[in-house]
C-alpha positions in Angstrom: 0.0 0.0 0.0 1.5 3.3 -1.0 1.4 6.3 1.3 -0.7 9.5 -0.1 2.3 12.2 0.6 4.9 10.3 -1.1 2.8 9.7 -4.1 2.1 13.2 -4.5 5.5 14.2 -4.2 7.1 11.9 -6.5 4.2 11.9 -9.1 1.8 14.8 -9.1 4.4 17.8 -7.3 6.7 17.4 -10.6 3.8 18.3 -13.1 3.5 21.4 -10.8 6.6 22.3 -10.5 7.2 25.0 -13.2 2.9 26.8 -12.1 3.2 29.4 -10.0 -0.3 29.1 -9.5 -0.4 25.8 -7.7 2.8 27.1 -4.9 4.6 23.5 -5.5 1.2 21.6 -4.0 2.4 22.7 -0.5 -0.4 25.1 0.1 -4.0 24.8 0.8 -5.8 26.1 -2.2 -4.1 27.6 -5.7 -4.0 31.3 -6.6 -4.7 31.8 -10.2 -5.1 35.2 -11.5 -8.4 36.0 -13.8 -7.6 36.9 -17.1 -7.8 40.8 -17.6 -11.4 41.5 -19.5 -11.5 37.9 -19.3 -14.0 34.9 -18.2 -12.3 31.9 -16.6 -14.1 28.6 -18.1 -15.2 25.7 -15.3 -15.9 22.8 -16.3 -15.8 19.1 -13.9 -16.2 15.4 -14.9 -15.9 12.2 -12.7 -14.8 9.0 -14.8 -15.2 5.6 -12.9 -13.4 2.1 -13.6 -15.9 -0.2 -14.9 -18.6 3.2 -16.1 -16.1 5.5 -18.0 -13.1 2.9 -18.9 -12.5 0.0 -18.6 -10.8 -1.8 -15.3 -7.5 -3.0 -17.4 -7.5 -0.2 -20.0 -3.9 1.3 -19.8 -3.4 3.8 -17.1 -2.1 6.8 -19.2 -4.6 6.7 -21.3 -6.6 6.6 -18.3 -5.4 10.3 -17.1 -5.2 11.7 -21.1 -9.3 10.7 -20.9 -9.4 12.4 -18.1 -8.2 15.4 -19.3 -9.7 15.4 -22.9 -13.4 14.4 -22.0 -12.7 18.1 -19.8 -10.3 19.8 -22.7 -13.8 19.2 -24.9 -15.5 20.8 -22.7 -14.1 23.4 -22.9 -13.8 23.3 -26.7 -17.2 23.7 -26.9 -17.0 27.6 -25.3 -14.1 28.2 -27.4 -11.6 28.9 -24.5 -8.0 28.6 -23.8 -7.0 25.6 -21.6 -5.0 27.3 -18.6 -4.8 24.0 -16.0 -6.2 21.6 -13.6 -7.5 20.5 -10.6 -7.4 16.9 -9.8 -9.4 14.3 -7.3 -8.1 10.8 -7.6 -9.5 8.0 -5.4 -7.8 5.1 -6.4 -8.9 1.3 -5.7 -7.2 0.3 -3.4 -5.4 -2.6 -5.2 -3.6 -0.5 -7.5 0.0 -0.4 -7.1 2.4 2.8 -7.9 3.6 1.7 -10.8 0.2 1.8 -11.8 -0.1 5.4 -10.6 3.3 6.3 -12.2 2.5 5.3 -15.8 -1.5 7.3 -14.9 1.0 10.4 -14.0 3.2 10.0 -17.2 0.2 9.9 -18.9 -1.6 13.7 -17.5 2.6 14.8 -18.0 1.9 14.3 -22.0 -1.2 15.9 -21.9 0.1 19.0 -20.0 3.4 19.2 -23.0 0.6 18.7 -25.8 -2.2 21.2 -24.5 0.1 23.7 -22.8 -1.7 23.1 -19.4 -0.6 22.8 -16.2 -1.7 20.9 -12.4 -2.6 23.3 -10.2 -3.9 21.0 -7.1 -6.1 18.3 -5.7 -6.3 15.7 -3.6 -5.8 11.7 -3.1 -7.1 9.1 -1.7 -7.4 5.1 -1.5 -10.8 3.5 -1.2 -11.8 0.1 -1.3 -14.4 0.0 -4.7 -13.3 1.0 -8.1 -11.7 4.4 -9.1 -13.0 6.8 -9.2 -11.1 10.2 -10.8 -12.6 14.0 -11.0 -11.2 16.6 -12.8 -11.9 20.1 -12.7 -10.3 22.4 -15.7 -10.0 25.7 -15.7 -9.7 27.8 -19.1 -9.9 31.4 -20.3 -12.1 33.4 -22.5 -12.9 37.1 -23.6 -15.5 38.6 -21.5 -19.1 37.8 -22.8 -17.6 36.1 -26.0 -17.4 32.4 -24.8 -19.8 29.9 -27.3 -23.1 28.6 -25.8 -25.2 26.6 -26.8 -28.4 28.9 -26.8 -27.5 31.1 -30.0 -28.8 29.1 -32.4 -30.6 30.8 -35.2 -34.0 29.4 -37.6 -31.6 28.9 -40.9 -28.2 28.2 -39.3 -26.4 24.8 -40.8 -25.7 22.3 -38.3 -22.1 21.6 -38.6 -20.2 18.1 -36.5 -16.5 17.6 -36.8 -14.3 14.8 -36.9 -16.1 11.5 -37.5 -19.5 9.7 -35.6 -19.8 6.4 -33.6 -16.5 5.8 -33.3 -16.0 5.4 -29.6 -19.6 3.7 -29.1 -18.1 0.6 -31.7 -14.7 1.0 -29.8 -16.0 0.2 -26.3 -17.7 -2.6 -27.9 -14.0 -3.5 -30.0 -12.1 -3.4 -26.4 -14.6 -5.6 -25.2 -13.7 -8.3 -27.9 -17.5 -8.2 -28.7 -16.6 -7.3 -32.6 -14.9 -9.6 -34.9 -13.6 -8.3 -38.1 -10.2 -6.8 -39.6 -7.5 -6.3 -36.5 -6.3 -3.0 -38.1 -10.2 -1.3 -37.9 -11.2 -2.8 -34.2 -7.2 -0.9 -32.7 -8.4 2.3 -34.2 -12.4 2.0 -33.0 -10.7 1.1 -29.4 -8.4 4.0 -29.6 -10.9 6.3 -30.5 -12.7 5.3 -27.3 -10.0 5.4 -25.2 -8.1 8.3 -26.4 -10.6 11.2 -27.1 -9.3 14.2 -29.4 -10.8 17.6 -27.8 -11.0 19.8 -31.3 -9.8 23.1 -28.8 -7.9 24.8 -31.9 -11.6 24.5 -33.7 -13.5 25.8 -31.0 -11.4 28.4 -30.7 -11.2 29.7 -34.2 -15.2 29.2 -34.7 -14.9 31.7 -31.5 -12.4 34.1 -32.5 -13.5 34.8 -36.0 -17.3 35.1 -34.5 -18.3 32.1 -37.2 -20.6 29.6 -34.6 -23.8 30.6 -33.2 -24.0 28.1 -30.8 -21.8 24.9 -30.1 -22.4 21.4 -27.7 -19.5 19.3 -27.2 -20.7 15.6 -28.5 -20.3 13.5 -25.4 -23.6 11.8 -24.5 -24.4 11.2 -28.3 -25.0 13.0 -31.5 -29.0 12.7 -31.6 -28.8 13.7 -27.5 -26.6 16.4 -27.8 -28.3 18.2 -30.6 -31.1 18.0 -28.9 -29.7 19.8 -25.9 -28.6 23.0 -28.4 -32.0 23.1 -29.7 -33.4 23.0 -26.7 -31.5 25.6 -25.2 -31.7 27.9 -28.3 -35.6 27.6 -28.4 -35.3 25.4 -31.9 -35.4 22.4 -33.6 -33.0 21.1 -35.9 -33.5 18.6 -39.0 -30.3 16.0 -39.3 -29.5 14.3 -42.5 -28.8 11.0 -41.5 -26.4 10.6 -44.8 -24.1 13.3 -43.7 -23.2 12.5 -40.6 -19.4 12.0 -41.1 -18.3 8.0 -40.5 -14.9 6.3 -40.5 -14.1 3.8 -42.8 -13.6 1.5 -39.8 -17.1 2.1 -38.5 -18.2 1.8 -42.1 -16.7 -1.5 -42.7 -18.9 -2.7 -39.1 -21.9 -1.8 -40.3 -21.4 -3.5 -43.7 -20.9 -6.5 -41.2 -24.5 -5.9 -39.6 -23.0 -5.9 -36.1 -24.0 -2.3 -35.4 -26.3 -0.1 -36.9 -26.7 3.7 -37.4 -29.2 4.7 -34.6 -26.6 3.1 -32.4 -23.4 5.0 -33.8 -25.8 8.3 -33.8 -26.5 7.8 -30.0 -23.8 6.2 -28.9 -21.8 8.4 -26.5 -18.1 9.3 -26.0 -17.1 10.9 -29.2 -16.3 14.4 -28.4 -16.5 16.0 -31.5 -17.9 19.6 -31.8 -21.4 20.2 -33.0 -22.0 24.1 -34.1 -23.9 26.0 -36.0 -23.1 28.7 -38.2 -24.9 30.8 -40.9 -24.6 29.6 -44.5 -22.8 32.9 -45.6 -20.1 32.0 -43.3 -19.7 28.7 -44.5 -16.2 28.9 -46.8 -15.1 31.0 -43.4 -16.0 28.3 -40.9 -14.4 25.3 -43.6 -11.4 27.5 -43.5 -10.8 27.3 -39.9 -11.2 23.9 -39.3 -8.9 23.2 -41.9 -6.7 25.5 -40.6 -7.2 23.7 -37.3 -6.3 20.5 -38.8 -10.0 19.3 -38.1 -12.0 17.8 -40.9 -16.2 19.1 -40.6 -19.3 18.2 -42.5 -22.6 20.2 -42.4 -25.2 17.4 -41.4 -28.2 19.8 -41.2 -30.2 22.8 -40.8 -31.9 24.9 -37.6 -35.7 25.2 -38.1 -38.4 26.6 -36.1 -39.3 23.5 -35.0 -38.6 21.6 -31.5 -36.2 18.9 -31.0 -34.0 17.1 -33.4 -35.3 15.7 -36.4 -33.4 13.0 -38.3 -34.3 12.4 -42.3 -32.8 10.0 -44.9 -31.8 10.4 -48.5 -35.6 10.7 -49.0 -36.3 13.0 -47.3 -38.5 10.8 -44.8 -37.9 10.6 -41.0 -36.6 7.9 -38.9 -36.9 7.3 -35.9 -34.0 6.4 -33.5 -34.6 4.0 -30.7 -32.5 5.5 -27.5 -31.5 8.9 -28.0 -27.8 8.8 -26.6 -26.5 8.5 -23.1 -28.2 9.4 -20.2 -26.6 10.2 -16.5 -27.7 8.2 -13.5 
């Protein structure tokens, strides 16, 4: 059994060492200054072995999930990662070479998203992890994205590609058979989230989104939390919702089908919309952000979310994405 002070001093105090708004983790609380004619960003989320990941999933990926399914969160206002707060209360049976290779991996995350610890606490219990992080970002005052701005004739916009990490939980569970090649990247794409932060910020910056919803709890779900917090509905067509060849190649197989990649949860892509006159502006940014984007709709005056096919007739989708308990 390891002893709590020790492993914050020889894991977590050296990705603290160079903030001089954590005081070297040997203070009660950090002191982070606001940003001048700024907005600081909050955002919190709780992943738990055997819920969020799974019990014998590496432990650096572990911590960069963490950190990303928070980073996207943030994404979503279009602010400026600054650092982190961090709750860990690890099972009990983990060793510290188990927490050492979780550290390496929030050290990685800090180098790629120019972030930094800034304090926490942990703790050993006897049931499965459980892990919190808080992240703190920046943004011009009154500027961040929200999801309440969409407009009646806005385009509905999602980046990256769809289902991904619902067909990769299923791939890390050995529940898919298939070509090795396309179950590694479905698993990865569950396991290692990309947060599009550079895309959120640019749709921000260059005033080019209306309103944005980072896709965590499904695409169908999700969209139907920017409608409903801009007062609209939104029509989806279901043949533009950006898919992977590897998910592509499963449904050919018959061992998923599209209702469950549109609902499935854990992507964390960006959804947005934007007016159509801004459209070669917003395709500019996200490739300028290195972030491939398809427009997969429209905003009506409608309620709800709405999803069509090639037809132009309307399915209907059995589950409508992940739901909190």
């Amino acid at each position: 059994m390891w002893d709590e002070f020790d492993l914050i001093a020889t894991h977590f105090a050296p990705l603290a060492r160079d903030s001089d708004a954590a005081l070297g983790l040997r203070d009660d609380a950090a002191l982070l200054t606001p940003p001048t004619d700024g907005d600081l960003a909050l955002t919190l989320d709780t992943i738990t072995s055997g819920v969020h990941y799974l019990p014998d999933d590496p432990p650096d990926r572990i911590a960069q999930k963490l950190v990303r399914v928070n980073l996207s969160d943030l994404a979503a206002m279009g602010a400026r990662p600054l650092g982190y707060l961090l709750s860990t209360a690890f099972a009990r049976e983990l060793d510290g070479a188990w927490v050492a290779r979780f550290a390496e991996g929030l050290g990685r995350d800090q180098e790629t998203y120019g972030i930094e610890l800034l304090g926490g606490d942990t703790t050993a219990m006897p049931g499965p992890s459980c892990l919190t992080l808080i992240a703190v970002g920046a943004v011009p005052r009154a500027s961040a994205l929200r999801r309440s701005g969409a407009r009646v004739g806005d385009w509905v916009y999602v980046s990256g590609t769809i289902g991904d990490a619902a067909l990769g939980l299923r791939a890390c569970r050995g529940e898919l058979s298939g070509d090795g090649a396309d179950l590694a990247v479905l698993c990865d794409r569950y396991r290692l989230p990309q947060p599009r932060v550079a895309l959120g910020r640019a749709l921000r910056e260059q005033g080019l989104a209306t309103a944005a919803v980072d896709v965590s709890d499904g695409l169908v779900a999700d969209l139907g939390h920017l409608a409903t917090a801009s007062g609209v509905g939104i029509v989806m067509d279901a043949e533009h919702v950006p898919l992977s060849s590897a998910s592509r190649r499963v449904l050919d197989t018959g061992m998923a089908t599209l209702a469950a990649l549109f609902t499935g949860g854990d992507d964390y892509e960006l959804a947005f919309t934007a007016s159509p006159e801004h459209d070669s502006e917003v395709r500019a940014a996200a490739e300028a952000a290195g972030v491939t984007i398809a427009r997969i709709g429209a905003v009506t005056d409608g309620q709800d979310v709405e999803m069509r096919d090639r037809a132009g007739q309307r399915l209907s989708v059995d589950g409508m994405g992940w739901r909190h308990h």
